[in-house]
C-alpha positions as CSV (number, residue, x, y, z in Angstrom):
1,X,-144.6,13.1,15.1
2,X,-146.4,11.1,17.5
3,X,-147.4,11.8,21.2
4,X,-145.2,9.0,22.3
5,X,-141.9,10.3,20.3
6,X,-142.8,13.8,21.6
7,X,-143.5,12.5,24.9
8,X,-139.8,10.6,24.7
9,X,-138.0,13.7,23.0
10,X,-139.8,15.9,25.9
11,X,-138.3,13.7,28.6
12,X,-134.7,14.1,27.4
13,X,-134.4,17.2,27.2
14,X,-135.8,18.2,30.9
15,X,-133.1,14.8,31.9
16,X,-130.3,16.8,29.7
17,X,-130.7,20.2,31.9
18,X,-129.0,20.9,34.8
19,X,-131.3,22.1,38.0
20,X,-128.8,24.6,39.2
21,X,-129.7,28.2,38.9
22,X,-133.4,27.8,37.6
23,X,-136.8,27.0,38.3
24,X,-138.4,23.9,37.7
25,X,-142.1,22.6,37.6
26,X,-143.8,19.5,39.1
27,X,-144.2,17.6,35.9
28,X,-139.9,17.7,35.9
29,X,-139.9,17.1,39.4
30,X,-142.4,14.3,39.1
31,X,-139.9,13.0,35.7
32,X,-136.7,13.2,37.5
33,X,-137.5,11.5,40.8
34,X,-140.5,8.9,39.7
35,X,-142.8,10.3,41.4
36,X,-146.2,11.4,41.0
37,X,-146.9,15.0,41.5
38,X,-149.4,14.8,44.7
39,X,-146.3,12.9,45.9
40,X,-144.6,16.2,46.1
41,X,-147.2,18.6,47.4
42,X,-147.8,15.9,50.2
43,X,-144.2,15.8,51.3
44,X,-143.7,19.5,50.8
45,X,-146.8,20.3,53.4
46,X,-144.8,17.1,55.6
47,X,-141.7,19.4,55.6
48,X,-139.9,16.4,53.6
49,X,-139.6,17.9,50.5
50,X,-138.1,21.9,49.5
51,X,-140.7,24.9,49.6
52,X,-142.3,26.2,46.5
53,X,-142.1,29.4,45.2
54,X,-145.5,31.7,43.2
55,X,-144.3,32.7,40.1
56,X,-147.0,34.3,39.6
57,X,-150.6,34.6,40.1
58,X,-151.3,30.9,39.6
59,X,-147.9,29.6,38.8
60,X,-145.8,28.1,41.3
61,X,-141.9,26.5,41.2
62,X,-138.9,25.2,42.9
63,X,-135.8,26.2,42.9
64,X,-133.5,23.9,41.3
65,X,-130.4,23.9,43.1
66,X,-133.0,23.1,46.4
67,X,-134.1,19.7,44.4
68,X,-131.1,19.4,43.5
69,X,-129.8,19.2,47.4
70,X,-132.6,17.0,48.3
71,X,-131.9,14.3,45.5
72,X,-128.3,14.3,46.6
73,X,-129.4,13.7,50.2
74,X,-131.9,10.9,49.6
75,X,-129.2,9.3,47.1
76,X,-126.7,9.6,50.1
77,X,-129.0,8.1,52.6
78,X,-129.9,5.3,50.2
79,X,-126.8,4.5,50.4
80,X,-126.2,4.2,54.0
81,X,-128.8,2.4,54.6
């Protein structure tokens, strides 16, 4: 298997899962919403974008159904606008 076909098959599966009741990482975040992960600590510290949680020494996450809310919102104001 190639890097590319893992790559695609990766992507799928993290697209397939619901965010509800779990924790998910930047690189999903960053897959879901298209944008890059520096994106998301910027607006996070801007107060634009859900609060992470430590996991863990070095491990950090957010909680899924708080992306979740803040994808429906932008999709709602996007359509407003």
């Amino acid at each position: 298997m190639n890097k590319a076909t893992s790559s695609t098959r990766y992507l799928e599966m993290v697209l397939a899962l619901p965010l509800a009741n779990r924790l998910i990482n930047a690189k999903e975040i960053a897959i879901r919403t298209g944008k890059s992960i520096p994106w998301i600590y910027h607006e996070e510290k801007a107060g634009r974008f859900p609060k992470r949680i430590r996991i863990g020494t070095r491990g950090v996450a957010w909680r899924g159904c708080e992306v979740q809310r803040w994808l429906d919102q932008c999709t709602t104001t996007s359509k407003i606008s």
